[in-house]
N, CA, C and O of each residue as an XYZ file, in Angstrom:
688
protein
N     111.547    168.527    114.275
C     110.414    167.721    113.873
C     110.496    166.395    114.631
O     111.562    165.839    114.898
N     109.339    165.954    114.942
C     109.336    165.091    115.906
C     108.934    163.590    114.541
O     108.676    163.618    113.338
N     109.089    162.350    115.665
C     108.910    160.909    114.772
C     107.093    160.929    114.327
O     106.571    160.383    113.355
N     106.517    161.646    115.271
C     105.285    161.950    114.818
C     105.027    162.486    113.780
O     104.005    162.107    113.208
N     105.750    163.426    113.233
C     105.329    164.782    112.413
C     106.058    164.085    110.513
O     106.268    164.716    109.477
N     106.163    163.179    110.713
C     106.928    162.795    109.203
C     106.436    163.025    108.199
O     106.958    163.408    107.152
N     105.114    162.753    108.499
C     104.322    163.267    106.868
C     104.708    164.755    106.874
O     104.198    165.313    105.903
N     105.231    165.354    107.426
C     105.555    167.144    107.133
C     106.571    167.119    106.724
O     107.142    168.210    106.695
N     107.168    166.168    106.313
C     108.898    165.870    105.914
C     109.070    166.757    104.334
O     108.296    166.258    103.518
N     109.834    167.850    103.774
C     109.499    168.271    102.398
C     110.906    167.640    101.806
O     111.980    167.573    102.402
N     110.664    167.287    100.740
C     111.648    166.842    100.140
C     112.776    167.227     99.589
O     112.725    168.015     98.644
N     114.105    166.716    100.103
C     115.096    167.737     99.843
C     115.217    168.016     98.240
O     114.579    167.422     97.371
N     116.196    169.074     98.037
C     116.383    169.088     96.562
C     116.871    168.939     95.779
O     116.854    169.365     94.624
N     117.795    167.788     96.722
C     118.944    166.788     95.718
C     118.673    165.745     95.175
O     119.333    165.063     94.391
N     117.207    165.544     95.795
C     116.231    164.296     95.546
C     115.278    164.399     94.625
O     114.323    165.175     94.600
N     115.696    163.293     93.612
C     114.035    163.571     92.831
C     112.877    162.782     93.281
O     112.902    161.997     94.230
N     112.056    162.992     92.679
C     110.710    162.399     93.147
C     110.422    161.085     93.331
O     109.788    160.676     94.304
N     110.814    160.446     92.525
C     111.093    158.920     92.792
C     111.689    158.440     93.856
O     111.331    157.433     94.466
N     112.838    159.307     94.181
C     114.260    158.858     95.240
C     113.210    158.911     96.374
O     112.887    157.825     96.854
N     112.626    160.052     96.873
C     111.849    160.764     97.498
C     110.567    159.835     98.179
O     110.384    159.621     99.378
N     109.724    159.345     96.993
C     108.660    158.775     97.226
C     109.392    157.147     97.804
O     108.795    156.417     98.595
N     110.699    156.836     97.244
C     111.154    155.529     97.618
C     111.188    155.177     99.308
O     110.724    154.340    100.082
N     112.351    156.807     99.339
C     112.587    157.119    100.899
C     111.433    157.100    102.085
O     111.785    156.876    103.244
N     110.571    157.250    101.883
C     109.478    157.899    102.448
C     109.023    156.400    102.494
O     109.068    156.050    103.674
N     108.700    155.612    101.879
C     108.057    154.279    101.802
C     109.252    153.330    102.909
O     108.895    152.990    104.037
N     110.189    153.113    102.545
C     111.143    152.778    103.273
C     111.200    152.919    104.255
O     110.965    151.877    104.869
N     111.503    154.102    105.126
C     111.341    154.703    106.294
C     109.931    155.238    106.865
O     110.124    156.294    107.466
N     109.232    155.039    106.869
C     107.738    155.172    106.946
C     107.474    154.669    108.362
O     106.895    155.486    109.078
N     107.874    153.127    109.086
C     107.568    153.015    109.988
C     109.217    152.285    110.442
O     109.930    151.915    109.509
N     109.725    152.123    111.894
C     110.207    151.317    112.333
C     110.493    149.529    111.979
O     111.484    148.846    111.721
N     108.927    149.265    112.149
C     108.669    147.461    111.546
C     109.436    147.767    110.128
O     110.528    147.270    109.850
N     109.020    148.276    109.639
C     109.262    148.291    108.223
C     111.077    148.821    107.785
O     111.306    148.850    106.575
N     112.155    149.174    108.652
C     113.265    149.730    108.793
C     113.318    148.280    109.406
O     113.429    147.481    108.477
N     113.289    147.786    110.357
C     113.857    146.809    110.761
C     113.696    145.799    109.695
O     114.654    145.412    109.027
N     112.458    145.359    109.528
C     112.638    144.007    107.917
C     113.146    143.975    106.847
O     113.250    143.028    106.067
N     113.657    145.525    106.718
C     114.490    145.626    105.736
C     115.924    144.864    105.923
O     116.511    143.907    105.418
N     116.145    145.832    106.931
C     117.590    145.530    107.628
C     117.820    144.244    107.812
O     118.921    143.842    107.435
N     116.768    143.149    108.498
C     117.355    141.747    108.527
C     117.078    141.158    107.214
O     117.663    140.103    106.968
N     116.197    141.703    106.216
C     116.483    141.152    104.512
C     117.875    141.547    104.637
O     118.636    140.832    105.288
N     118.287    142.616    104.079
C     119.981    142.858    104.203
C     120.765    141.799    104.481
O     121.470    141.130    103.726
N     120.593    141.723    105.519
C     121.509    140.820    106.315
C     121.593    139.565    105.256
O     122.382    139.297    104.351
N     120.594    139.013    105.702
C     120.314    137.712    104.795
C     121.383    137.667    103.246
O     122.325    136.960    102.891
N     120.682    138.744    102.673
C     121.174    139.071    101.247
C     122.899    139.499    101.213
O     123.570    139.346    100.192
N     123.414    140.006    102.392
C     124.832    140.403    102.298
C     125.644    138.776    102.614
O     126.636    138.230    102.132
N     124.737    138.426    103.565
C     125.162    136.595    104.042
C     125.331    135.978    102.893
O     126.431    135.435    102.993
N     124.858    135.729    101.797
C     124.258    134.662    100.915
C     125.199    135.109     99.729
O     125.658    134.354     98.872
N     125.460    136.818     99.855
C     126.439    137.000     98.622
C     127.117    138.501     98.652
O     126.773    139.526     98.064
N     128.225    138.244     99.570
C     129.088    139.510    100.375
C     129.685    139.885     99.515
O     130.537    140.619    100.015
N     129.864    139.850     97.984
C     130.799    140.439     97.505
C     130.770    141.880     97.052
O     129.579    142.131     96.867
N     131.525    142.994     96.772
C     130.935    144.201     96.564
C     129.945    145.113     97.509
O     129.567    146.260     97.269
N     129.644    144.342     98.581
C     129.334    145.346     99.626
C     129.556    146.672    100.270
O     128.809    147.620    100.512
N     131.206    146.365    100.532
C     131.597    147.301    101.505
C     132.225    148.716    100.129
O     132.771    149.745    100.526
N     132.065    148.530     99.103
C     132.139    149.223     97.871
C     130.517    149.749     97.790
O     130.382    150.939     97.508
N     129.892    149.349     97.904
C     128.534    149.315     97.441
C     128.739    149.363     96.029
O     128.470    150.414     95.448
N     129.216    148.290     95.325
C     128.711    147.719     94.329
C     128.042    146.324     94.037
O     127.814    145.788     92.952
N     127.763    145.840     95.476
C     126.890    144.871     95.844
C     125.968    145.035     96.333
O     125.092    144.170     96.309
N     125.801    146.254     96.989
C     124.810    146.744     97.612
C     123.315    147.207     96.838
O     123.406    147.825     95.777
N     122.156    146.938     97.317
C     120.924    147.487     96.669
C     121.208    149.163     96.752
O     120.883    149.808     95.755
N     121.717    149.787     97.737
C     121.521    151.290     98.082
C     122.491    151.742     97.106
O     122.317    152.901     96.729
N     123.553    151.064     96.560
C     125.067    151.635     96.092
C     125.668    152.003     97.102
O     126.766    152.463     96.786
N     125.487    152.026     98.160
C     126.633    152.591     99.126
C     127.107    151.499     99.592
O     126.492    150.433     99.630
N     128.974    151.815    100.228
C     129.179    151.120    101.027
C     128.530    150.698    102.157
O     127.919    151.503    102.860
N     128.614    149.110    102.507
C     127.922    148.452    103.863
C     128.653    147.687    104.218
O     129.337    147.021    103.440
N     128.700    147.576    105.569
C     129.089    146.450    106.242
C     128.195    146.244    107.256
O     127.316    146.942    107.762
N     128.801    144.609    107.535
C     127.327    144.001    108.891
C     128.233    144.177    110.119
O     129.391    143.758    110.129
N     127.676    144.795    111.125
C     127.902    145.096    112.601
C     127.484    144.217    113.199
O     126.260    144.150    113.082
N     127.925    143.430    113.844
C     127.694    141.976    114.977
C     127.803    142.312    116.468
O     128.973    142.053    116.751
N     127.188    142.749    117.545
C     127.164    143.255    118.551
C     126.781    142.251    119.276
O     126.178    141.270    118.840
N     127.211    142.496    120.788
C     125.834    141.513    122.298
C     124.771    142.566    122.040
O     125.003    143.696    121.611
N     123.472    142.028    122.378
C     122.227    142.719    122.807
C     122.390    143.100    124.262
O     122.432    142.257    125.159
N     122.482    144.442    124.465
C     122.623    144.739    126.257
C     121.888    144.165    126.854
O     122.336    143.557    127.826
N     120.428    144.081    126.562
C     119.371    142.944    127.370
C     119.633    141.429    127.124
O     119.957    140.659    128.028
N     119.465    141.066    125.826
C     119.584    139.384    125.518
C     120.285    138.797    125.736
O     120.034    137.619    125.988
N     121.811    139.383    125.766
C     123.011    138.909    126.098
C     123.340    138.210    124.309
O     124.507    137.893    124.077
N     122.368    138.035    123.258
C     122.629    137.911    122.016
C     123.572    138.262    121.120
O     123.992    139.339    121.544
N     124.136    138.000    120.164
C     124.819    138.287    118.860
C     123.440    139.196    118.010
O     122.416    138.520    118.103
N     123.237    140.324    117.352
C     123.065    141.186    117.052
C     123.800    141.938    116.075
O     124.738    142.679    116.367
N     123.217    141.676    114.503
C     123.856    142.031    113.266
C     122.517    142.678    112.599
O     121.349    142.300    112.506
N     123.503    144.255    112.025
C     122.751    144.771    111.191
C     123.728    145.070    110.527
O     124.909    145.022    110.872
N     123.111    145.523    109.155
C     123.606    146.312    108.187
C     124.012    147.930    108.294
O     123.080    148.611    108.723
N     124.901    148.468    108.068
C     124.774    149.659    108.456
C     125.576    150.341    107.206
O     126.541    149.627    106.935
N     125.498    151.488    106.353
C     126.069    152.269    105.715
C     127.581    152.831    106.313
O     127.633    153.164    107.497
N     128.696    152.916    105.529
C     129.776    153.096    106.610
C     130.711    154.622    105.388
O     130.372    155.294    104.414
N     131.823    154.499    106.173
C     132.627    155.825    105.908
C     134.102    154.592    106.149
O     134.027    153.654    106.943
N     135.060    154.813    105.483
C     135.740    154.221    105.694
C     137.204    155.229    105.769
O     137.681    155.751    104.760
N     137.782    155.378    107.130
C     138.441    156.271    107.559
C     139.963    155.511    108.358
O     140.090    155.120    109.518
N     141.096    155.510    107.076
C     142.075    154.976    107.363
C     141.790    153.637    108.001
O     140.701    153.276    107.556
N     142.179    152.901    108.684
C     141.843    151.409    108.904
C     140.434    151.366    109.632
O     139.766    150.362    109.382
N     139.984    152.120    110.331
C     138.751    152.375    110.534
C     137.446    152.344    110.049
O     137.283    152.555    108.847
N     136.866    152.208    110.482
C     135.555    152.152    110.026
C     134.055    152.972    110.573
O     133.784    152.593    111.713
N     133.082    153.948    110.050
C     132.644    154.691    111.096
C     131.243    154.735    110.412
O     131.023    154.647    109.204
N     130.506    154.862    111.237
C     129.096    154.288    111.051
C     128.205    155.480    111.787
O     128.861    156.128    112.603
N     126.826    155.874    111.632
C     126.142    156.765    111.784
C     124.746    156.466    112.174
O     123.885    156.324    111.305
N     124.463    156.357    113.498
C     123.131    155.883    114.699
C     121.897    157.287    114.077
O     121.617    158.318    114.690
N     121.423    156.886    112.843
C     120.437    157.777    112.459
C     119.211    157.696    112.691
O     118.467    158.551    113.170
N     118.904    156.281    112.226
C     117.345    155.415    112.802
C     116.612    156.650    111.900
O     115.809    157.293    112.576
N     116.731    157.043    110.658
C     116.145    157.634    109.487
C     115.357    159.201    109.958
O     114.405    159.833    109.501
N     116.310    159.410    111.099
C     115.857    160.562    111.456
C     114.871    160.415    112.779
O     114.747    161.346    113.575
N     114.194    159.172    112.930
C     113.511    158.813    114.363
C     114.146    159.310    115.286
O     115.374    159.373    115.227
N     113.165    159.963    116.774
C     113.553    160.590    117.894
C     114.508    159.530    118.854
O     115.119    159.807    119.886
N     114.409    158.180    118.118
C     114.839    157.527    119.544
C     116.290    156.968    118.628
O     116.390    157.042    117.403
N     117.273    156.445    119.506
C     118.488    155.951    119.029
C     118.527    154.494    118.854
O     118.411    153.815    119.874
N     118.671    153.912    117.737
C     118.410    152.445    116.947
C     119.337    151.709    118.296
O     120.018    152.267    119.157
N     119.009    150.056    118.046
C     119.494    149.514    119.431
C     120.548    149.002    119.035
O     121.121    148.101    119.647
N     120.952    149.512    117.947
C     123.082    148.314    117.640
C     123.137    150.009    118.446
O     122.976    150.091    119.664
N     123.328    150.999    117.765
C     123.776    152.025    118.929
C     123.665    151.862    120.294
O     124.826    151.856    120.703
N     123.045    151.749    121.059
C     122.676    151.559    122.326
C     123.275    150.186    122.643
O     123.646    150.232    123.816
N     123.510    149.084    122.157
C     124.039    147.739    122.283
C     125.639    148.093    122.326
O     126.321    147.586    123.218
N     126.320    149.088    121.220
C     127.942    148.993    121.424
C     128.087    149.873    122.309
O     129.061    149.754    123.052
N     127.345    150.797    122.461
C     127.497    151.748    123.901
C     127.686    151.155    124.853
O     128.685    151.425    125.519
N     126.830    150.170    125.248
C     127.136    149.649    126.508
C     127.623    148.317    126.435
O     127.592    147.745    127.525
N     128.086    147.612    125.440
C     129.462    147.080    125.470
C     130.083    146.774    123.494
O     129.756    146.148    122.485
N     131.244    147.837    124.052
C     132.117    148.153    122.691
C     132.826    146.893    121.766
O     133.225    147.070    120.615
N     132.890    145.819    122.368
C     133.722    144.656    121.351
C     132.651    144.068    120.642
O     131.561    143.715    121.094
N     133.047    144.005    119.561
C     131.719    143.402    118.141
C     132.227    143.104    117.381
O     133.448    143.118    117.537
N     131.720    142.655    116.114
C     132.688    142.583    115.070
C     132.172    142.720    113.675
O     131.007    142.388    113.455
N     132.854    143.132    112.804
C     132.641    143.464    111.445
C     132.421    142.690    110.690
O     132.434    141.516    111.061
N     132.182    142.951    109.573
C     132.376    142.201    108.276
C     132.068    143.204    107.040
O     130.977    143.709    106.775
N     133.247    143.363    106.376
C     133.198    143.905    105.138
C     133.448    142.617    103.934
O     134.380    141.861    103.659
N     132.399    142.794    103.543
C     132.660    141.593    102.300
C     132.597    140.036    102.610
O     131.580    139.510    103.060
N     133.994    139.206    102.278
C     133.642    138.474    103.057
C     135.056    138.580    104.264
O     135.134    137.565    104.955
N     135.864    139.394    104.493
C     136.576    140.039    105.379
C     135.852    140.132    107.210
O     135.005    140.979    107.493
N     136.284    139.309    108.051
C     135.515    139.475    108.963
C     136.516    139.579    110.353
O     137.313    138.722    110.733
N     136.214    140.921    110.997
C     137.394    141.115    111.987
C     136.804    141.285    113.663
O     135.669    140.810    113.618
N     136.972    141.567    114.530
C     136.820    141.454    115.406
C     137.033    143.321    115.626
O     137.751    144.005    114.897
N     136.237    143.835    116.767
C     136.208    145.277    116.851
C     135.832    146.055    118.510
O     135.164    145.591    119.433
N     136.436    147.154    118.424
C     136.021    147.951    119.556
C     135.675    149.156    118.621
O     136.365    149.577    117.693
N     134.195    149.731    119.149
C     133.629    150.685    119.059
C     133.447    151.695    119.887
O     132.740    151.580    120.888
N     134.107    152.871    119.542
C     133.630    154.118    120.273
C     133.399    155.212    119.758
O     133.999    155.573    118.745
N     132.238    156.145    120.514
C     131.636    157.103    119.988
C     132.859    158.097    119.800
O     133.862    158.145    120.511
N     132.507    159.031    118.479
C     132.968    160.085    118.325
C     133.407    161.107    119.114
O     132.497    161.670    119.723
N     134.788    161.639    119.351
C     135.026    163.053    120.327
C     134.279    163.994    119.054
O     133.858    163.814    117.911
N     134.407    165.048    120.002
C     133.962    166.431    119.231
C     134.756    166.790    118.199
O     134.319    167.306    117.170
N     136.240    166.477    118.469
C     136.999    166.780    117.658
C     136.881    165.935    116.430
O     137.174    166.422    115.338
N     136.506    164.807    116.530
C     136.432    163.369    115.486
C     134.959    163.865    114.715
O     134.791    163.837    113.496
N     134.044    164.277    115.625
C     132.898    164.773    114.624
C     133.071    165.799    113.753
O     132.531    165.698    112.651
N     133.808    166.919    114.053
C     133.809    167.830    112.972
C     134.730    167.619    111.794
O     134.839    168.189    110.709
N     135.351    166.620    112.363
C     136.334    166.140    111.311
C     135.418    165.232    110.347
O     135.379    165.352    109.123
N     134.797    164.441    110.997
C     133.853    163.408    110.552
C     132.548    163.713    109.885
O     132.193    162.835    109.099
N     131.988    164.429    109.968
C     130.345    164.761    109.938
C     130.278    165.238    108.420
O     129.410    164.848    107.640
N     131.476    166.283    108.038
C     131.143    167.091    106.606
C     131.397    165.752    105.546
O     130.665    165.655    104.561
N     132.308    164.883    105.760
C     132.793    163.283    104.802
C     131.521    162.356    104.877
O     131.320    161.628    103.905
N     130.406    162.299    106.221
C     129.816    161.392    106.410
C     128.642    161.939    105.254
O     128.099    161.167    104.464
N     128.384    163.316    105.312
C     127.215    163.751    104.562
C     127.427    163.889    102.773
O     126.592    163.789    101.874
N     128.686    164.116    102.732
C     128.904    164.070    101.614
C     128.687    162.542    100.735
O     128.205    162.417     99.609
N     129.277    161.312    101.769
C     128.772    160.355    101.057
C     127.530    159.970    101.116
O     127.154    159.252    100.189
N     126.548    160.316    102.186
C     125.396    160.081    101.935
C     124.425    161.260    102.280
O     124.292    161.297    103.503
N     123.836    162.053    101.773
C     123.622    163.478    102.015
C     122.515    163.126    103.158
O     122.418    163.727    104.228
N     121.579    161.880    102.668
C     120.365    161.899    103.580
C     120.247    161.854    104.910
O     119.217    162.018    105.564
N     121.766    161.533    105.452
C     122.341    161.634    106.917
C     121.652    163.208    107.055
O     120.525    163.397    107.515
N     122.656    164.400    106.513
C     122.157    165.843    107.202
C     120.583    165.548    106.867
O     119.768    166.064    107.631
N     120.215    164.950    106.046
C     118.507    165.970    105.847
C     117.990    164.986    107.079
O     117.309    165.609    107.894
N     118.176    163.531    107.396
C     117.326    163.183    108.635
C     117.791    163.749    109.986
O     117.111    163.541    110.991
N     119.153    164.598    110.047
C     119.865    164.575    111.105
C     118.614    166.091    111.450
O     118.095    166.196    112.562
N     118.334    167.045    110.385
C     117.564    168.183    110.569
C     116.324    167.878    111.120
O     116.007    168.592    112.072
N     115.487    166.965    110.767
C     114.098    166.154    111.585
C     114.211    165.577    112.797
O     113.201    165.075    113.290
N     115.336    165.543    113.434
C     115.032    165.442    115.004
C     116.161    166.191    115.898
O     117.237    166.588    115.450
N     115.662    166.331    117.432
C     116.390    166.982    117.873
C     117.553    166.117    118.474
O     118.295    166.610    119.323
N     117.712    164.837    118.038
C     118.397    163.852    119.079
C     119.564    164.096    117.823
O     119.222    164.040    116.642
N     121.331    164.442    118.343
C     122.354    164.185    117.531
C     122.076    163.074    117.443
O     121.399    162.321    118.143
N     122.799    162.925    116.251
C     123.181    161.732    115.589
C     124.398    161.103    116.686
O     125.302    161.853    117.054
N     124.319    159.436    117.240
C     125.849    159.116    117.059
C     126.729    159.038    116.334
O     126.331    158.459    115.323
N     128.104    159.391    116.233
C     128.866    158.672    114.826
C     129.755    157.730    115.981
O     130.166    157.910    117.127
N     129.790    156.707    115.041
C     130.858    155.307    116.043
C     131.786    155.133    115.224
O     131.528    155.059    114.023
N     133.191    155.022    115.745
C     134.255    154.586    114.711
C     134.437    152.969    115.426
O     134.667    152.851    116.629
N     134.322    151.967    114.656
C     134.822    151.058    114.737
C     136.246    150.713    114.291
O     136.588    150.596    113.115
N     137.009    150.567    115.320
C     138.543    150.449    115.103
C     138.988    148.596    114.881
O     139.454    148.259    115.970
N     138.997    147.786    114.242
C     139.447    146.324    114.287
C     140.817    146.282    114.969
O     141.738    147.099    114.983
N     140.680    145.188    115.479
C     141.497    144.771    116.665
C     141.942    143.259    116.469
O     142.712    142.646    117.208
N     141.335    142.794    115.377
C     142.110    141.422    115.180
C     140.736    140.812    114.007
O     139.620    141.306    113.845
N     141.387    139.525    113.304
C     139.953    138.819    112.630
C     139.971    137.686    113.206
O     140.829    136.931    113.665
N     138.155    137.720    113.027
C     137.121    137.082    113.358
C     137.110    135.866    112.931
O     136.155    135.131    113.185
């Protein structure tokens, strides 16, 4: 299914109708995924505690903010991102809600890996790299389990998903 075709999206069936109609509003357009994301920000800035638990979090899931360069701007570049937390690691999932194209913190640590974290108010310094094959199959069945809506957007497009493990390398 293409970024065009969303209204054909059927609702999974782990979801009730509410969850469903929420999702769909949420992810509906790009503009509207991005203003979320820099509310986030704002809101994790102003009061980091319970985040990376997601018991601070609006979603309940764990979050942490990803601080990247912009490959074009040469900028600092922070989003929020849902995470997996894998031995000192940290690993994050380039979904863009199932959209055909790959969100730009993905495309930003791709082409340059040092960034830095922040869980809570915990803030470290990081190299990011994409998943081996071997790290995905290890990775992919843990990532869906904590958040199922990963597989159901990963099924609406043909673009894999990235998974990035952010490894810390010192604090920030």
């Amino acid at each position: 299914m293409s970024t065009h075709e969303r209204d054909k999206m059927v609702k999974p069936d782990y979801m009730s109708d509410a969850d469903w109609e929420g999702l769909k509003a949420a992810t509906a357009s790009l503009e509207r995924i991005r203003g979320d994301a820099k509310a986030d920000v704002a809101r994790y800035l102003a009061n980091p505690d319970g985040w990376s638990t997601g018991t601070g979090s609006p979603s309940g899931l764990p979050t942490l903010l990803l601080t990247m360069v912009g490959r074009k701007s040469g900028e600092k570049r922070t989003t929020p991102l849902v995470f997996l937390q894998d031995g000192g690691n940290m690993v994050v999932v380039a979904s863009l809600a199932g959209y055909d194209q790959d969100p730009a913190w993905f495309l930003n640590v791709t082409a340059n890996p040092e960034c830095w974290v922040q869980c809570d108010r915990n803030r470290m310094t990081a190299i990011a790299h994409q998943a081996s094959d071997e790290e995905r199959k290890a990775l992919w069945p843990r990532l869906v389990e904590l958040f199922p809506t990963w597989g159901y957007f990963q099924a609406q497009t043909d673009r894999p998903f990235g998974i990035v493990v952010l490894v810390p390398t010192g604090e920030a």
